[in-house]
N, C-alpha and C positions, 0 to 999 in steps of 0.2 A: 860343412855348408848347410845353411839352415834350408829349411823346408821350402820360404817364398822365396830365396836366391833363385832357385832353378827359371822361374818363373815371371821374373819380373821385367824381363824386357820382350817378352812376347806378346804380340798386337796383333797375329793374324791365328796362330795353331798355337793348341798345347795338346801330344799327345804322350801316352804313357800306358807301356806296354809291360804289364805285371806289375801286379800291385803288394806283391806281400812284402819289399823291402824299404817299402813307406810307409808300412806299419808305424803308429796308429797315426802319423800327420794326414793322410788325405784323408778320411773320413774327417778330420777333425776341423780341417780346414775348408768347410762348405761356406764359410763366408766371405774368406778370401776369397774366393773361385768366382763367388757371385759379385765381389767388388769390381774383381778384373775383368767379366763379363759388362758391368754396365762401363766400366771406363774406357775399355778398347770394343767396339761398338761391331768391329770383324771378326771379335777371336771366336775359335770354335774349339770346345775342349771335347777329345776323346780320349777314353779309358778304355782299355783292353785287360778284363783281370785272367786269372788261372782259373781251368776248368777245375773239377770234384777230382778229378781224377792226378791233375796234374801239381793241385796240394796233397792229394795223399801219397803221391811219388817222392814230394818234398820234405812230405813228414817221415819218410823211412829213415831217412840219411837226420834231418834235425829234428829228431825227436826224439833221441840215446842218450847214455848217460856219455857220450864222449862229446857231445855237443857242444859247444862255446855258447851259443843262444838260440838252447833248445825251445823247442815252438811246438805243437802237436799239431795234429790234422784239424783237431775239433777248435783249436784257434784261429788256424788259417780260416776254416770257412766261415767263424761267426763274422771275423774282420772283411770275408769275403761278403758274407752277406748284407754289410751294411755300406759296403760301396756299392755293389751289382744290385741290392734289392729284390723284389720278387714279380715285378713288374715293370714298364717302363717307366713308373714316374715315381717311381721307391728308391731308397737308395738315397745315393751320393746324388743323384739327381733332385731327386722330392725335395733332399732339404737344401739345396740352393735356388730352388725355384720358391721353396718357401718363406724366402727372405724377403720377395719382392711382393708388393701390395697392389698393385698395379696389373690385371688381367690381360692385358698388351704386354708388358714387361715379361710375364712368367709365358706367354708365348712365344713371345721373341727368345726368351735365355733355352726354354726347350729344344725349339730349333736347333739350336747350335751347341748342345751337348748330346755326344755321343757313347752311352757304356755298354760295353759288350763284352762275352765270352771269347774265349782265344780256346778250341777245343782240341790243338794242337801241343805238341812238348814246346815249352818254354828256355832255350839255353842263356838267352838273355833276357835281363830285365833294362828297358830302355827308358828313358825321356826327351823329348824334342819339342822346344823351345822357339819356335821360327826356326832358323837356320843355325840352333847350337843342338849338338848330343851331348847328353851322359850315358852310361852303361854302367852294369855290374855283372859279373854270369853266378848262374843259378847252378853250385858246385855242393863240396862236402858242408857247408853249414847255412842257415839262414841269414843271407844278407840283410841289411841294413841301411840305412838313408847315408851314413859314413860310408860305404864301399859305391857310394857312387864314382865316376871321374868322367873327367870330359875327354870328349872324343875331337881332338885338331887334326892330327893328320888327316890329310886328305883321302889316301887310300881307306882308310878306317871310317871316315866321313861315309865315303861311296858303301862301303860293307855292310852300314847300318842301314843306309838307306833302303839297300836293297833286303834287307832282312825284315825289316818294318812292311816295305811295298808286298813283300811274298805273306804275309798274315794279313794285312788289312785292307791293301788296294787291288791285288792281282785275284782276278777271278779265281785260277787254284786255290789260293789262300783261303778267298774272303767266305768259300762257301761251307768252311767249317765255324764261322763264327757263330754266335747264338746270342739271342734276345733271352731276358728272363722270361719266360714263361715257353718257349719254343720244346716242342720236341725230341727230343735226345735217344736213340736210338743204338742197339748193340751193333756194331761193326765186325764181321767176320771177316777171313781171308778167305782166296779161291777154294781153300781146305776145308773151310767152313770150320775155324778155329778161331774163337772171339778174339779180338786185338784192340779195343777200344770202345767209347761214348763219344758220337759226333749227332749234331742236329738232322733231322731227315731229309732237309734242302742237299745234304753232299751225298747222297745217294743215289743219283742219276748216273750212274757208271757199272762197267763191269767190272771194273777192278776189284771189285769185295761185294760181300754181299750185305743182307739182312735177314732176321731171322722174324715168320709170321707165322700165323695161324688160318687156314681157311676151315669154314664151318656152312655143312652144308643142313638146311635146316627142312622139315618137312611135315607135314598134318598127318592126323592117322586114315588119309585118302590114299595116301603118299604122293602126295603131289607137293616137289619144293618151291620153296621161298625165293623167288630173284629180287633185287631191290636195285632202282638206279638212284646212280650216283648224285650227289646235291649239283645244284647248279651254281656252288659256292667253290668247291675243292680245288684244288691247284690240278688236279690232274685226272682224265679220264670223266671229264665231266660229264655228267646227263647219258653215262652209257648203263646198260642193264651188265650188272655182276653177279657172283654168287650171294648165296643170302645171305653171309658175314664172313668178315675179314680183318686181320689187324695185327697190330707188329707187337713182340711180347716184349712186354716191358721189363726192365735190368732186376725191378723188384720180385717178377711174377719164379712161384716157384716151382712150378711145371708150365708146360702150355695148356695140360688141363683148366691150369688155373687163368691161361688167358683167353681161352677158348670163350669160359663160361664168363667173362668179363664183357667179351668184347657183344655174347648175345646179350648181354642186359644191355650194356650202354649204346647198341646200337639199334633196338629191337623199341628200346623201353625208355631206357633215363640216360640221354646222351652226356648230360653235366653231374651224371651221382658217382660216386665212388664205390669201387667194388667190391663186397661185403661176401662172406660166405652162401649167404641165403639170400633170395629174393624178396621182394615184397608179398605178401600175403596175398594180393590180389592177382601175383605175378605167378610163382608156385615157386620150387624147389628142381635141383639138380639131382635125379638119380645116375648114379656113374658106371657102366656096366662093364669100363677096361674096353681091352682090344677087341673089334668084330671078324671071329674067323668061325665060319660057318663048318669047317672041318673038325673043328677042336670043340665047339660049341652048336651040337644043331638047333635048327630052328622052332623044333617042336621046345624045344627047354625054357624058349621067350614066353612062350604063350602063359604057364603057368605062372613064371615071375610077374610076365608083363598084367595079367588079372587081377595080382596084388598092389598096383598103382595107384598112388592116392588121386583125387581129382585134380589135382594142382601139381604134378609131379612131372618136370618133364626127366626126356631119356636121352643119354648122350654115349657115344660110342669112338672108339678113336678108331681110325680107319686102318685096314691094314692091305699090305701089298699080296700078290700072286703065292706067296713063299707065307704067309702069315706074318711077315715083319710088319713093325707100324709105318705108315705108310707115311713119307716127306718127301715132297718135291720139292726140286733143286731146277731152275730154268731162268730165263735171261723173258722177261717182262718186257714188251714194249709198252710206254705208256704218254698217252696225248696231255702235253703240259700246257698250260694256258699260262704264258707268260706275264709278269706286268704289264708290260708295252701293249699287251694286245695281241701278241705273235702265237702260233699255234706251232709247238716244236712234237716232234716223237723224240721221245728219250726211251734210253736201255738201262735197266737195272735187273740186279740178279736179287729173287727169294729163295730164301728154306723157307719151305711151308709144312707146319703137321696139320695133317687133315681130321678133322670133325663132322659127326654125323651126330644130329640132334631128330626128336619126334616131339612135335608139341603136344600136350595134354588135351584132352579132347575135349571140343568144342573151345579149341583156342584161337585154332585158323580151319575147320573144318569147312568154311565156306570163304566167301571174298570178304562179304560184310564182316564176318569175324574177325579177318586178318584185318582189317582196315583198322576194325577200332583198337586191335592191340598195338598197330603200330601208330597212333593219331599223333602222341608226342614226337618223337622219329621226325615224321615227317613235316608237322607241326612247326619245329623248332630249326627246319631246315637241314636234318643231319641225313634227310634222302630225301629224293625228292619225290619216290611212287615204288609200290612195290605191286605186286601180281603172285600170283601161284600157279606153276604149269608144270604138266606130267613131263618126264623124261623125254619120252616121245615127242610130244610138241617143243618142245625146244631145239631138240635134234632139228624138226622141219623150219622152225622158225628162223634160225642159225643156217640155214641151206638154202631158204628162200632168199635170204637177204646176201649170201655170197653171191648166188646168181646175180642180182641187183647191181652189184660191185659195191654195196654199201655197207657190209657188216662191219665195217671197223669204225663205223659212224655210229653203232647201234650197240656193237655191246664189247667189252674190256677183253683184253689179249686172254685174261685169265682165264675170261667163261669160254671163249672159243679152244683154248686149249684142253679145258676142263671137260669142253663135248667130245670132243676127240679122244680124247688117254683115260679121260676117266669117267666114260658112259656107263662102262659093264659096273661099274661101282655105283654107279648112281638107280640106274634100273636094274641090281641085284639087291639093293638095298628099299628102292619102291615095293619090287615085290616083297619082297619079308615083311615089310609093314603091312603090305592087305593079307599077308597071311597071318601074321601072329595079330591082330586086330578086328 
């Protein structure tokens, strides 16, 4: 069956769920796509390709020397890449939009295509046509435009439909799907044993977790960094947090290494990419491992800490009661500002490794300092105010506003749990800094 058979009597839908067994026709075919859009004036075409993950699961099996029509991982995605793109209007999209000359026309065809990630296993590769299927299943070798068939009987009719509605239309489904450019984040189990990449929209559940980084940051007053939230974020908005926060990315390869990421782009350069070293204006990361005051006394900082360049800051990985490094595991509430407008509390579960930073001195040693270090930050909308308050006053601030009955109006589940479980770490570590400083 040739490539536009599939396709030619549909006037209202064309969707198509996996794209590596029409290798290389639909890429090829962007001007078909755009003929059939300006002639059926309803159609709306959506594409659902295979996640990174779910081509490299495809490349184990077809990409051996026993293969009929071996394919590698590295061709799946380039093919992937030039239907999904790297943006919304990249892709299989960009160039049938690019056919049309007419800035009405390339709006109108926008509209009504739809490509998206499918960040779920794949068993079948499907197409729907108005009211005709094909199928093929995604088995030991890489299908092809030939192993499609159509789907008449009815009960088989019904089976697809319903396998289509559970990835694209049914809320379960749809909220593992992903835009290019979206978020993608590691997925643990209850065990906290990684099982996947899914977009950060399907992580409102306790069903699995996620894994972050909290980093508590502080001057050599020791007075910490709180910063609230933008008044852009999908969630938790406009409440006062800790002073950084962020989920480690699949590439990063410790959370050291996302710890120090997350202080530059959230402190400093929200849109720069994370580089070993800072900017020159910024300073440098000294790493000092785990803080246990049993193993390591405080007088031993003082000397080291005297040898600190003026640009240097100091970061420490927090550790527990026992001197293990310290991760918390807890079930999050957090305020979602929905599209609609609706105001939801959602539960989600974190691993967090905790971080303990000391800014270089005269970085944030007053207000005015902190302000101008953070001008881009908040500048640029990635907070929208920060402040610097002793251990102490936060504890009362956090107490005043519970009386009030308003503290979940004011500040994130995280910092109210954080005053609670983990004060003697925060005011064991204020004092060490007026000591060693």
């Amino acid at each position: 069956m040739d490539f536009e058979d599939f396709f030619k009597d549909a006037k209202k839908e064309i969707v198509i769920i996996g794209v590596n067994s029409l290798i290389p026709f639909l890429e090829a075919n962007y001007r078909f796509f755009f003929n059939k859009l300006m002639l059926e004036e309803e159609l709306c075409l959506k594409v659902y390709c295979e996640s990174d993950s779910e081509n490299f699961n495809q490349s184990l099996i077809t990409d051996s020397k026993s293969a009929k029509n071996r394919t590698s991982y590295t061709a799946l995605q380039a093919h992937k890449a030039r239907v999904m793109g790297t943006t919304d209007f990249s892709g299989l999209k960009s160039d049938i939009v690019s056919c049309a000359e007419d800035e009405r026309v390339k709006k109108d065809i926008i509209e009504r295509i739809t490509i998206n990630q499918v960040n779920l296993r794949l068993p079948l590769n499907v197409i729907k046509a108005d009211g005709k299927f094909w199928f093929n299943f995604v088995g030991g070798r890489a299908a092809t435009i030939d192993d499609y068939f159509e789907a008449k009987d009815e009960r088989m009719i019904r089976d697809l439909k319903d396998y289509m509605s559970h990835y694209i239309e049914d809320e379960d489904g749809r909220v593992f799907l992903s835009k290019p450019g979206d978020e993608l984040i590691q997925l643990y189990d209850r065990d906290s044993v990684p099982r996947g990449i899914y977009p950060r929209k399907a992580f409102y559940s306790t069903d699995f977790k996620r894994y972050s980084v909290w980093g508590f940051v502080f001057n050599r007053k020791g007075e910490l960094l709180l910063h609230q939230r933008s008044k852009n974020t999908k969630d938790n908005r406009l409440l006062w947090d800790k002073s950084i926060g962020g989920h480690v990315d699949i590439l990063d390869s410790s959370t050291y290494q996302t710890a120090q990421r997350e202080l530059i782009e959230e402190l400093f350069l929200p849109q720069a990419e994370f580089t070993p070293f800072l900017k020159e204006d910024i300073g440098e990361f000294r790493n000092y491992g785990d803080l246990d005051f049993d193993k390591r006394p405080e007088v031993e900082f003082k000397a080291a800490f005297s040898r600190l360049n003026s640009n240097e800051w100091v970061m420490f990985r927090a550790t527990d009661r026992n001197g293990n490094p310290l991760t918390v595991s807890r079930v999050s509430y957090r305020r979602v500002h929905e599209d609609d407008g609706r105001l939801m509390i959602k539960k989600t579960v974190f691993i967090s490794d905790v971080y303990l930073f000391i800014a270089p001195a005269e970085y944030m040693d007053t207000c005015e300092q902190m302000k101008d270090l953070v001008r881009l930050s908040e500048k640029t909308g990635s907070a929208e105010d920060h402040m610097l308050v002793s251990v102490e006053r936060l504890r009362d601030w956090i107490e005043e506003e519970e009386t009030s009955g308003v503290a979940n109006e004011v500040f994130t589940d995280d910092l109210m749990y954080i005053n609670l479980e983990l004060r003697s770490l925060m005011e064991r570590f204020s004092e060490f800094i007026k000591f060693v400083f």
